[in-house]
C-alpha positions in Angstrom: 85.0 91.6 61.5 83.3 89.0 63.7 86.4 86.9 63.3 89.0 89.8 64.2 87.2 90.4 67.1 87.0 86.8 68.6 90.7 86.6 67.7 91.3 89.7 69.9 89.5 88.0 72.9 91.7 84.9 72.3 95.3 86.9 73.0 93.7 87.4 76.5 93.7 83.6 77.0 96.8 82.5 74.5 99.0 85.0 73.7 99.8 87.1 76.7 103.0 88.7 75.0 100.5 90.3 72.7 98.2 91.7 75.4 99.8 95.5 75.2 98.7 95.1 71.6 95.0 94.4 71.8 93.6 97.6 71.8 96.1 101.0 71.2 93.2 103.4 72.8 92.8 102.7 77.0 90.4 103.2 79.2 90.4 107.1 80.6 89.2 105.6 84.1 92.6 103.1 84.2 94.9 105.9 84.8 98.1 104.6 83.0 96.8 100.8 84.1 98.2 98.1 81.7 95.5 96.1 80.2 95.3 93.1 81.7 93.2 89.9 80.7 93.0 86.2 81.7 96.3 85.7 80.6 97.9 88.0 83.6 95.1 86.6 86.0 97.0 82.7 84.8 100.3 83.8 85.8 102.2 83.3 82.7 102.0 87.0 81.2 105.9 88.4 80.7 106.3 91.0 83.7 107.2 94.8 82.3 110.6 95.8 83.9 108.7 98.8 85.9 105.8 97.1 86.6 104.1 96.5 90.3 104.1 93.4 91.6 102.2 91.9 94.0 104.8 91.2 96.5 105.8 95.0 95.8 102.2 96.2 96.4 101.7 93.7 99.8 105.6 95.5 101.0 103.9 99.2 100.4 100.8 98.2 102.3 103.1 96.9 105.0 104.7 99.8 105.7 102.5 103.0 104.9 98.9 101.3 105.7 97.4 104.0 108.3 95.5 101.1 109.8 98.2 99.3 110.7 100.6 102.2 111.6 97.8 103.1 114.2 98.1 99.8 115.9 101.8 99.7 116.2 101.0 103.4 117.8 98.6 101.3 120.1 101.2 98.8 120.8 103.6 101.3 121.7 101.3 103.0 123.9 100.7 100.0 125.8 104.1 99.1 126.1 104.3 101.4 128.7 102.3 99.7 130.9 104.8 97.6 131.7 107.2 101.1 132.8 104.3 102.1 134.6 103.9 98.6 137.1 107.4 98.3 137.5 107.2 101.8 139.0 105.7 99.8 142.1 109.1 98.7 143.4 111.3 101.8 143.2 111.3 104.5 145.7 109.2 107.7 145.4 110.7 110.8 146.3 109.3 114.2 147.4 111.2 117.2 147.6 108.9 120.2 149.7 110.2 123.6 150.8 108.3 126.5 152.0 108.9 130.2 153.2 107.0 132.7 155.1 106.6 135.9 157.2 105.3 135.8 161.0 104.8 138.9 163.1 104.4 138.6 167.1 103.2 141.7 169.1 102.3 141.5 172.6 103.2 141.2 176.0 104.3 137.5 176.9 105.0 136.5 180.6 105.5 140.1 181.9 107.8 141.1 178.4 106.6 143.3 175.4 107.3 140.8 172.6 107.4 142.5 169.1 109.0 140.3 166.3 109.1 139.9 162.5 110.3 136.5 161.5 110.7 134.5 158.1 109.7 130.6 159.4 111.0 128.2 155.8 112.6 125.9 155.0 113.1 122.9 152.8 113.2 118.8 153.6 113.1 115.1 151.5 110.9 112.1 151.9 111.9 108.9 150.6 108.8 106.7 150.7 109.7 102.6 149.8 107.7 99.9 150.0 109.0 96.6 150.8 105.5 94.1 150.8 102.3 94.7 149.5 100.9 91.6 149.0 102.5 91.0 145.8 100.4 93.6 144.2 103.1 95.0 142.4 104.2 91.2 141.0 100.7 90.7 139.7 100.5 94.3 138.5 103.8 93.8 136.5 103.1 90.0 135.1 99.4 91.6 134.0 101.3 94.7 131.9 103.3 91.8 130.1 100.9 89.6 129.4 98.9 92.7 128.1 101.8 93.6 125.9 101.8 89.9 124.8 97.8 90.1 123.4 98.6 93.8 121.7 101.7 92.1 119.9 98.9 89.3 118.7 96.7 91.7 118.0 99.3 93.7 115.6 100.3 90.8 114.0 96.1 89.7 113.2 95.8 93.3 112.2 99.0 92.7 109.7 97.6 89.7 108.2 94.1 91.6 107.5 96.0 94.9 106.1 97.9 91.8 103.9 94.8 90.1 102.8 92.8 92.9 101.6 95.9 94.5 99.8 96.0 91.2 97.6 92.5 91.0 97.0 92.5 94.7 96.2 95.2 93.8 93.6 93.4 90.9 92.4 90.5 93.0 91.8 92.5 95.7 89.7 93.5 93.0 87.2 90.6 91.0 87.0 88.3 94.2 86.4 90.5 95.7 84.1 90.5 92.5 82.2 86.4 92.3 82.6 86.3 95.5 81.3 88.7 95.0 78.4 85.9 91.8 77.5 83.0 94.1 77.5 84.5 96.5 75.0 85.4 94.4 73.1 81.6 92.3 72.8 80.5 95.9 72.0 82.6 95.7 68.7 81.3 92.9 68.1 78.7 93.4 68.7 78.6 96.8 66.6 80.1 94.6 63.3 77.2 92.0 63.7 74.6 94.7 64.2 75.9 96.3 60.7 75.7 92.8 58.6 72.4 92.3 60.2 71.3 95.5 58.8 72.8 94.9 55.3 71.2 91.3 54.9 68.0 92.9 55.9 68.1 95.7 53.4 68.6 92.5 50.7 65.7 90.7 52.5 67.8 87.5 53.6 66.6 88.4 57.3 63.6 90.3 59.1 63.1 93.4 61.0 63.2 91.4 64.3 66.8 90.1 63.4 67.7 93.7 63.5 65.7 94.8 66.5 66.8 91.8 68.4 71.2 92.7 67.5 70.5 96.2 68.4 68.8 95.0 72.1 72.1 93.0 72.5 74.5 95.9 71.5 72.6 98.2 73.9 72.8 95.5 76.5 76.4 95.2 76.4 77.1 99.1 76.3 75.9 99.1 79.9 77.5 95.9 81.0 80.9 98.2 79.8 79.3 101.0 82.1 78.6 99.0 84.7 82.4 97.1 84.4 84.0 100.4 84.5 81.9 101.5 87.5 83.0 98.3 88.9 87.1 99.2 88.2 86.6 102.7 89.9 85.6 101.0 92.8 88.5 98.5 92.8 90.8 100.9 92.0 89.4 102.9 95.3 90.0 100.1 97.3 93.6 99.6 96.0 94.5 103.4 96.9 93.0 102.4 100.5 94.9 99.3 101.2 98.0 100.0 99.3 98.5 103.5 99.0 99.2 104.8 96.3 97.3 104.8 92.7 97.3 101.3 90.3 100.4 101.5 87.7 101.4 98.9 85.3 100.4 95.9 87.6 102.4 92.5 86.8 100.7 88.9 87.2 99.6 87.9 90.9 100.9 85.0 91.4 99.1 82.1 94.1 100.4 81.5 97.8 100.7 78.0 96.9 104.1 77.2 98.8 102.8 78.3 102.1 99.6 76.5 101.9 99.6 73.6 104.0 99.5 70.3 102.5 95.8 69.3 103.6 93.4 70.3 105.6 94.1 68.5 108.7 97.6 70.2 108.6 96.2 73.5 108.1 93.6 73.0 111.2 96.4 71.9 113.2 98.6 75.3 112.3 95.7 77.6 113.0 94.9 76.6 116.2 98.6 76.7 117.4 99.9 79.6 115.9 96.8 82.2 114.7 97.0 85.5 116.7 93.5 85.8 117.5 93.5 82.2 119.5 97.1 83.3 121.1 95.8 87.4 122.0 92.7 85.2 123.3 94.6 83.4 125.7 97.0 86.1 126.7 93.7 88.0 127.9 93.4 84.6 130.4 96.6 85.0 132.0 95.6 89.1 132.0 92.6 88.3 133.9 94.4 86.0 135.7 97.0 88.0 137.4 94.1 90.8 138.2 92.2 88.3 140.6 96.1 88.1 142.3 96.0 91.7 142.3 92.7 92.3 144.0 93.7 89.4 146.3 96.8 90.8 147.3 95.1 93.7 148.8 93.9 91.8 151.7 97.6 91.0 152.3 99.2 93.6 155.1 101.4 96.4 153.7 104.5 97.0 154.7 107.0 100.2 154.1 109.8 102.6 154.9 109.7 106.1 155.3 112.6 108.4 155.4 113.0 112.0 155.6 115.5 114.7 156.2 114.9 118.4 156.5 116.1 122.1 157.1 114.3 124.6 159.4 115.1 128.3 159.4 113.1 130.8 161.6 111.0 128.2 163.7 109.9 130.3 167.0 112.8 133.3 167.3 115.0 135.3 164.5 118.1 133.1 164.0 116.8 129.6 164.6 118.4 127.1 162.8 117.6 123.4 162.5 118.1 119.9 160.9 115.6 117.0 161.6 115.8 113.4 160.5 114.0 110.6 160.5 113.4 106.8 159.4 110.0 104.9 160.0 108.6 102.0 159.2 104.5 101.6 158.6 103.0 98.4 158.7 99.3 98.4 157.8 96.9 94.8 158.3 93.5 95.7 156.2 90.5 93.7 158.6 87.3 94.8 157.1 86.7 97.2 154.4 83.3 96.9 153.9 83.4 94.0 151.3 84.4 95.8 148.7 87.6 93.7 148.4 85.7 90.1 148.0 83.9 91.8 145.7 86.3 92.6 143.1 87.9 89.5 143.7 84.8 87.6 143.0 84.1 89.5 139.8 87.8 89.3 138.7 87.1 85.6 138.9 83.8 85.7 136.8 85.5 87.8 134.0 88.9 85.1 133.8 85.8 82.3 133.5 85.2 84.5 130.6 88.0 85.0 129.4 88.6 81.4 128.9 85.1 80.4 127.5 85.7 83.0 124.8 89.2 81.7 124.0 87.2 78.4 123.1 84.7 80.4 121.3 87.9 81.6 119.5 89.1 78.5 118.5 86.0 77.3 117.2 86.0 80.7 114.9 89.2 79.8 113.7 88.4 76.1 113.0 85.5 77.2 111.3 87.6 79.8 109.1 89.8 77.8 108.2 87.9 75.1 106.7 85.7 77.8 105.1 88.7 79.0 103.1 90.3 75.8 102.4 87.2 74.8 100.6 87.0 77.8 98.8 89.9 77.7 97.1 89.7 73.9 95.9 86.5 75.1 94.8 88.2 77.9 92.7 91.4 75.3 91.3 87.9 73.5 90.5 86.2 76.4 89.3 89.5 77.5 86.8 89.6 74.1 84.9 85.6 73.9 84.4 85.8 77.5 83.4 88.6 76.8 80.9 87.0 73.5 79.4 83.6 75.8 79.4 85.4 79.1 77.2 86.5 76.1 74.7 83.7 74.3 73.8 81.8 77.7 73.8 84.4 79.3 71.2 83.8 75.7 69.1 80.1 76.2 69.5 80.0 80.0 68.3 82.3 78.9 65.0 79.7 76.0 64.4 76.9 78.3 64.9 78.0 81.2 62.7 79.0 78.5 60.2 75.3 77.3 60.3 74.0 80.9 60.2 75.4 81.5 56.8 73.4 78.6 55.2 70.4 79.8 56.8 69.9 76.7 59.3 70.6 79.3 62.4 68.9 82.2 63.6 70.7 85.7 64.1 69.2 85.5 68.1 71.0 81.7 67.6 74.4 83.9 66.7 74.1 86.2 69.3 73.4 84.1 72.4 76.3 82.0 71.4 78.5 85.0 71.6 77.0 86.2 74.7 77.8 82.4 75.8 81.3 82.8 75.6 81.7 86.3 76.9 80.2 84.8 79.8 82.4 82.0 80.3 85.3 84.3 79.6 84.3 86.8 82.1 83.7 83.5 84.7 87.3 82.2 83.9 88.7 85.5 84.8 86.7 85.5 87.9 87.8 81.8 89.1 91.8 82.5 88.3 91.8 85.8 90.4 89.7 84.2 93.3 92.4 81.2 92.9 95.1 83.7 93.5 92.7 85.5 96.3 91.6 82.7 98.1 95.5 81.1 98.4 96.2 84.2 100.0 93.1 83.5 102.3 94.0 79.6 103.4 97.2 81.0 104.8 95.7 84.0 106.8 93.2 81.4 108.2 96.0 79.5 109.7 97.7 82.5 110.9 100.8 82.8 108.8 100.0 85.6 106.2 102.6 87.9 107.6 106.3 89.2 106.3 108.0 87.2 108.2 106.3 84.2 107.3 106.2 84.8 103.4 109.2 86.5 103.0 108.1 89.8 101.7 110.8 92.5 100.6 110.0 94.9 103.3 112.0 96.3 106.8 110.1 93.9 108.9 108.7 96.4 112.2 109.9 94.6 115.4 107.3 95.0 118.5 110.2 93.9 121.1 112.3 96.8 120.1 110.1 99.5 121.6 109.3 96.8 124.6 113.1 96.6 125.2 113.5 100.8 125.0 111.1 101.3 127.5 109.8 98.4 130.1 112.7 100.0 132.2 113.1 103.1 131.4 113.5 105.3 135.1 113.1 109.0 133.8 112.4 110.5 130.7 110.4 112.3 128.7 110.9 111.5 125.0 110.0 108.4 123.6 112.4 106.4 121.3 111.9 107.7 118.3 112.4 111.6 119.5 109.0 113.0 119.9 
């Protein structure tokens, strides 16, 4: 029995087309999951036709995340900011009209005056302005750098929403393949527990032998408690990032091919083309154009005024009357109580800011970067020590058994070399799924985990399409998509 069962454990490393095969009961918490082991978590299990990838789990997340639906909403939104300083150069235009009653009684300049009257009527004002210190200008190149920081933003947002759907797919496997581990070191377990109890009731072996095979069993029956607790909280997590619940889930495969070639490369990347350094510096130029704007108030104004309109019942029943007229304001600000200076000063003081924390920025991403690169050479590292560790460990436990049935090991002897390997099983599984994990995280470090980068099969969501609708949009109610 204690060689079925290390056999078992073995088609998890070796045989991955016999994975379906290991055990025909599954786990109730695993919801129709597939049983997946180390094998699945190496890459070089055979897919099921139906089953989910994890490019087909990333493309789900992608389009159906709420997160990151919510800020293409926001990017929408400010889209509009754009429309909105734009409005600065086009005319206004003001349509009034107005209607009344007016009774005169009295005697006016030796007459008895008594008259109803109905004083309206209705008129137009086009108000333009032609300077206003480039206000407008500033106003305008401030919406589109904004926009520019937002379209950052969402992409930063899409790599995250990415990244955390991959690990939460990671997860699934490589806890349903811990779990899958622990069962199976509870039969075992359960078989070594029995011969230790018939080879006591012969006298080969004492009472402790027993006791100490039934504190191991119990042991590993809350390991499996604790593992499945562990799966229900992965499985959570892949409903959050992705959706919809676990089903069948095929090998994750590492982001190998976008990974740059060293370090130096990848540091270079990053702090060219990662969002949060480019939504950093877009926030300059946004602080940038506001000093123009605050400065461009202490620049003279300059409009045109024009107006025509229609006069019914003015002084006497009858009167009828058309006025028209075109003016031109010019206003020069002098003092304003330094309110002005003021906001130019502090405008100044926050674009200092803004640049010291686009530095700051870069030195987070740097930092990042080289934080994930070494992580996952430790994990390549990691997969090959844990590999050489699960073999000599499965030699060990052979040798040890071997020895136990002469009598020159202990049952305690027997059962720490098991627990040994279940060990360095459970750490292999652990080091291949952070080697898939931490691929995924080199490339989000240097800013290229998105769709369009990687290529994954999913409508990619274009930010300049709802720019282009709308930055010059005159009238209208409805936004593009109906609502």
């Amino acid at each position: 029995m204690a060689r079925r069962s290390h056999d078992v454990t073995d088609r998890f490393i070796e045989k991955p087309q016999g994975l379906m095969n290991v055990k025909e009961r599954k786990p109730a918490i695993l919801n129709g999951l597939s049983l997946v082991g180390i094998a699945a978590l190496a890459l070089v299990a055979a897919r099921p036709a139906t089953a989910e990838t994890l490019e087909s789990a990333l493309a789900r997340a992608y389009g159906a995340n709420p997160t990151l639906n919510s800020n293409r909403a926001s990017l929408r939104a400010t889209d509009e900011n754009v429309a909105q300083a734009k409005s600065g150069y086009r005319p206004t235009v003001n349509v009034e009209a107005d209607i009344g009653l007016s009774q005169q009684q009295g005697r006016f300049s030796g007459f008895n005056l008594n008259q109803v009257t109905k004083p309206g009527g209705a008129g137009i004002t086009v108000n333009q302005t032609l300077f206003n210190g480039f206000q407008t200008d500033n106003q305008t190149r401030r919406a589109e750098s904004g926009v520019l920081g937002a379209r950052e933003a969402l992409r930063a947002t899409e790599m995250n929403t990415l990244f955390n759907a991959a690990q939460a797919y990671m997860f699934v496997l490589s806890d349903t393949a811990t779990l899958e581990l622990q069962r199976n070191n509870v039969e075992v377990l359960e078989e070594q527990l029995r011969q230790t109890r018939d080879r006591f009731n012969v006298g080969e072996v004492t009472r402790t032998d027993v006791a100490q095979a039934e504190a191991r069993l119990a042991g590993a029956r809350s390991n499996v408690s604790s593992a499945e607790a562990t799966l229900r909280a992965s499985i959570g997590n892949y409903r959050r990032y992705i959706g919809v619940e676990p089903r069948q889930l095929a090998p994750g495969r590492p982001l190998d091919r976008f990974v740059p070639a060293n370090l130096d490369s990848s540091i270079s990347i990053g702090l060219k083309e990662h969002p949060q350094i480019l939504a950093a510096l877009h926030a300059v130029d946004v602080a940038a154009a506001q000093v123009k704007v605050y400065e461009g108030q202490l620049y003279p104004t300059a409009g045109l005024q024009g107006s025509v309109a229609q006069r019914y019942d003015a002084q006497f029943p009858g009167d009828n009357g058309v006025t028209a007229s075109i003016v031109g304001r010019l206003s020069i600000p002098l003092y304003e109580g330094g309110q002005t200076y003021s906001l130019v000063r502090q405008a100044k003081e926050t674009e200092g800011q803004r640049r010291l924390e686009a530095e700051d920025i870069r030195d987070q991403i740097r930092s990042a970067i080289v934080t994930a690169w070494g992580r996952l050479e430790a994990a390549k590292a990691q997969v090959l020590a844990s590999q050489a560790q699960v073999q000599a460990n499965e030699v060990a436990l052979n040798g040890v058994r071997e020895e136990a049935r002469v009598g020159q090991r202990t049952t305690l002897d027997v059962l720490n070399a098991q627990q040994e390997l279940l060990n360095a099983r459970v750490n292999l599984i652990l080091a291949q799924r952070d080697r898939v994990v931490f691929s995924y995280g080199v490339v989000q470090a240097v800013g290229r985990l998105t769709v369009r980068y990687t290529s994954i099969p999913v409508a990619y969501y274009s930010p300049k399409e709802h720019f282009d609708q709308v930055k010059d949009l005159w009238y209208g109610l409805r936004t593009p998509d109906g609502r």
